[in-house]
N, C-alpha and C positions, 0 to 999 in steps of 0.2 A: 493135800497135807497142809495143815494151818500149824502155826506155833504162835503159842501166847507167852506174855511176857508178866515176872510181878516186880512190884516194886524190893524187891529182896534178891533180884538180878537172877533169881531163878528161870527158867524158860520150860516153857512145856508142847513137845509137839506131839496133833493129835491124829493118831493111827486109827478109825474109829472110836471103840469105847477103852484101846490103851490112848496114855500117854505116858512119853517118853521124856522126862525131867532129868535136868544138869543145869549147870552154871553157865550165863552168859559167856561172850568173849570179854566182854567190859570186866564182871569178874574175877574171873580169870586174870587179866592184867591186872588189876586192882593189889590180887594176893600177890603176886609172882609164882616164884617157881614150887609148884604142888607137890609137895613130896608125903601126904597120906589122907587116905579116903576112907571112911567111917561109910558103910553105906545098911538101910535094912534091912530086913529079915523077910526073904521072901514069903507072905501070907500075912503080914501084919498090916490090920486096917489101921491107917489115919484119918483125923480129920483137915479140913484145909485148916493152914498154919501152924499144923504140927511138925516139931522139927523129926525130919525123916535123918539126917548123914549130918558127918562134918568132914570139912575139908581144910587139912593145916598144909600152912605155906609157911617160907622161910619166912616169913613176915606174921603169920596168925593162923588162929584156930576159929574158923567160920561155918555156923548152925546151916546147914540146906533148911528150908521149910516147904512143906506140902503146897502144892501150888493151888490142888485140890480134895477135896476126900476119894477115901477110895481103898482098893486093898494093892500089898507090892506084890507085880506079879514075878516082876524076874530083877536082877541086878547086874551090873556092869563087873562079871569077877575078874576080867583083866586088866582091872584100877588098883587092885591088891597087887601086882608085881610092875604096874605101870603106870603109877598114877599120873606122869608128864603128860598122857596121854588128854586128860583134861585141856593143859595147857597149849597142846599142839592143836587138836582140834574139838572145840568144848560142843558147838553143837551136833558132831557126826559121833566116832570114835568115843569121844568122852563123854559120851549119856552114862547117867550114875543108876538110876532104875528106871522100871516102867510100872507103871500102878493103872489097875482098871477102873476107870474114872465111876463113883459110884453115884455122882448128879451133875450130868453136862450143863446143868445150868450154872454150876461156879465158877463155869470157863467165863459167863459175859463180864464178870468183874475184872480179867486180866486184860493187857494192855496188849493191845497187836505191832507190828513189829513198827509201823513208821511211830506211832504215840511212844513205844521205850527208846526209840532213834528221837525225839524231842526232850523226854524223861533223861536219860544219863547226858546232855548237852551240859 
């Protein structure tokens, strides 16, 4: 299992040719406490940097972006009556979709996990 990381605190882990996208833990603290998750439409392709979801905290309303192209294969629907659940544990529990990566090669552009451990310093 690898997880990549974008500069938009997004993270993607990669199950083969899914990945499994949500917000950092840095994120996550950043917003505080997630009280609603906008997430998409299962079968809808994006491209990378399309914004997929939002996520409002008592503090703001934050775009998710694609981390890569691809289509959404499933979504997280127990963030619709839990979305703390982000908060509690973002990269297990609070995965927001998973999307079938549709060119592994737009993974070499994200950052792996010690380079976004240097990046949010």
């Amino acid at each position: 299992m690898t997880i990549k990381f974008t500069q938009d605190h997004e993270y993607i882990r990669i199950e083969g040719q899914t990945g499994i996208v949500g917000i950092t833990a840095y994120a996550q603290e950043q917003l505080g406490d997630i009280v609603f998750v906008e997430l998409p439409a299962i079968g809808k392709t994006v491209k990378k940097g399309d914004e997929t979801a939002v996520v409002e905290s008592v503090k703001a309303a934050s775009e998710i972006y694609a981390p890569v192209g691809g289509t959404i294969e499933a979504v997280n629907e127990a963030l619709g009556a839990e979305p703390a659940m982000v908060n509690q544990d973002p990269l297990g529990t609070g995965w927001m979709y998973q999307i079938h990566i549709g060119d592994p090669s737009e993974l070499d552009g994200l950052m792996d996990e010690a380079a976004y451990a240097d990046f949010i310093k």
